[in-house]
N, C-alpha and C positions, 0 to 999 in steps of 0.2 A: 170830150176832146182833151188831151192830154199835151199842157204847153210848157216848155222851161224858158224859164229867164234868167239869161247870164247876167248876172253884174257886175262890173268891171271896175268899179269905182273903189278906192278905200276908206274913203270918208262914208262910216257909219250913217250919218244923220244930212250928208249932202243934198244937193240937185237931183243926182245920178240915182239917189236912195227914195226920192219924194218921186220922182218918176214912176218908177218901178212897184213903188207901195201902190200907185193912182192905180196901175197897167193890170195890176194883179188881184186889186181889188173888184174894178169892173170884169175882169175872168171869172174870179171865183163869183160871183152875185148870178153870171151868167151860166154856173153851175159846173164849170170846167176845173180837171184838176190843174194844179200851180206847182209845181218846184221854182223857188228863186235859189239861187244858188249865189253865193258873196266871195264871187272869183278870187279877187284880190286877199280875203281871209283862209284861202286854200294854201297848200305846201303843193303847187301846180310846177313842175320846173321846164322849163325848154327842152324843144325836140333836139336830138342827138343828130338826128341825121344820119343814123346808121343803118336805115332800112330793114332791120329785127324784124318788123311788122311786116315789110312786104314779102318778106326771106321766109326765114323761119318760123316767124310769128302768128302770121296767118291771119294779119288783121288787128293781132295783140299787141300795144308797145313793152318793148322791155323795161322801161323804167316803170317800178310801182310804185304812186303817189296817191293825190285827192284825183288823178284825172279815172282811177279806178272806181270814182262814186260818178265821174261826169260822163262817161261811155254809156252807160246803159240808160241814163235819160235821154241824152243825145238822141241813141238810137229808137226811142219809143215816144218822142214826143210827134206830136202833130203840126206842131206851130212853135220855135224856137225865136226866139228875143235876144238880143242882142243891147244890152245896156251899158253906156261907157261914158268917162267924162273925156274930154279930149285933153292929150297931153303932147306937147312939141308937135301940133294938129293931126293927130292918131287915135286912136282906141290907145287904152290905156296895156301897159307889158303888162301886167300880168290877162289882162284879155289875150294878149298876144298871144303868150305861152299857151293856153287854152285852143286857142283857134290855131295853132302850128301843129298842137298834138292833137286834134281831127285828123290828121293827114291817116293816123296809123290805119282808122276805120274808114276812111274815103266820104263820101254821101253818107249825110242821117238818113237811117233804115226806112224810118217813116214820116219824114218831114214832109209836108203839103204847101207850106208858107213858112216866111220870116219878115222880121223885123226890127227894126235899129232905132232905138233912144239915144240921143246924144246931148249932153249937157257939158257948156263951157263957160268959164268966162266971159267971153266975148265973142260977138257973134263973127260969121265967115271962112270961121275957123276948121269948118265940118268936109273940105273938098277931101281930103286923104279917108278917112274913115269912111266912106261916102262909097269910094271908091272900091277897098277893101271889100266891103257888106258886098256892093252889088256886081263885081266882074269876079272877085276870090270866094264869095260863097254864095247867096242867094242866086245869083247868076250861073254860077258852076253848079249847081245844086240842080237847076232848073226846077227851083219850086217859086210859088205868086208871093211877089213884095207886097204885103201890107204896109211898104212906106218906111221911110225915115222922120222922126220929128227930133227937131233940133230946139235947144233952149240954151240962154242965159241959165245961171242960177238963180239971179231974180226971177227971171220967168217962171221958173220951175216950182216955184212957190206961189203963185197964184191960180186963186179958185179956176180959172180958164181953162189953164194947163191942165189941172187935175181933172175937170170934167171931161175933155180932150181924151187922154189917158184910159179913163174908166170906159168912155163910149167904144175907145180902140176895144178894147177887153171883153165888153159887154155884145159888141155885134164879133166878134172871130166864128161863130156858126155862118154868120149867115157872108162873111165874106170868102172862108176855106169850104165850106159844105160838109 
């Protein structure tokens, strides 16, 4: 099975980055391949809104950036992740700008499931991003939520959490098929 994980986060050595390490460790153990992707370290820029893609383009956006490495995992993975810290209680802009420039391609080709890592500060913070993940993609996607998990950055640093993480990782056969 073939999974990408966005990460949204800038902070190299974060929450957002201890998540993601747990999530893809238990993937790869369970013998799946992994793309993590370090959104935020992309040259990712904002959609235009000029409709190129749905015109002329065919699917293509006209601007070329890093989202030229993230369309074709996009479209071959099996199960996409969604990893972000929250900021002003959001997914993080440059997640944004990522998840805007989907628009060009519509539906991941081969998505079966998703899911959403979210690490903040403080907790309660998660209703906006929440919302995003499940009515603007997983939900429009009409592919199976394997879930949101929400953390502290304390949290995100304890053995719990990382167990947590690696089990998500370790069972995605037997919960996408």
């Amino acid at each position: 099975m073939k999974v990408l994980v966005l990460n949204g986060s800038a902070r190299k050595n974060g929450g957002t980055a201890a998540m993601v390490a747990a999530f893809a460790r238990g993937t790869r153990e369970a013998g799946h391949e992994v793309d993590v992707l370090d959104v935020a370290r992309m040259d990712i820029r904002g959609c235009l809104g000029c409709e190129y893609c749905h015109t002329r383009g065919g699917g293509a956006c006209v601007q070329r950036d890093d989202m030229d490495e993230v369309y074709p995992l996009w479209d071959a993975a099996d199960v996409i992740v969604i990893a972000s810290l929250i900021y002003y209680g959001s997914l993080s802009g440059q997640m944004h700008c990522l998840v805007h420039r989907t628009y060009a391609g519509d539906k991941p080709k081969s998505c079966k499931a998703m899911a959403l890592l979210l690490c903040s500060g403080a907790k309660g913070v998660y209703e906006a991003a929440k919302r995003i993940y499940r009515r603007l993609m997983q939900g429009y996607y009409g592919v199976r939520d394997l879930g949101v998990i929400e953390a502290t950055t304390g949290e995100t640093l304890s053995g719990e959490m990382s167990a947590r993480l690696e089990e998500l990782g370790r069972s995605l056969f037997e919960r996408v098929g």
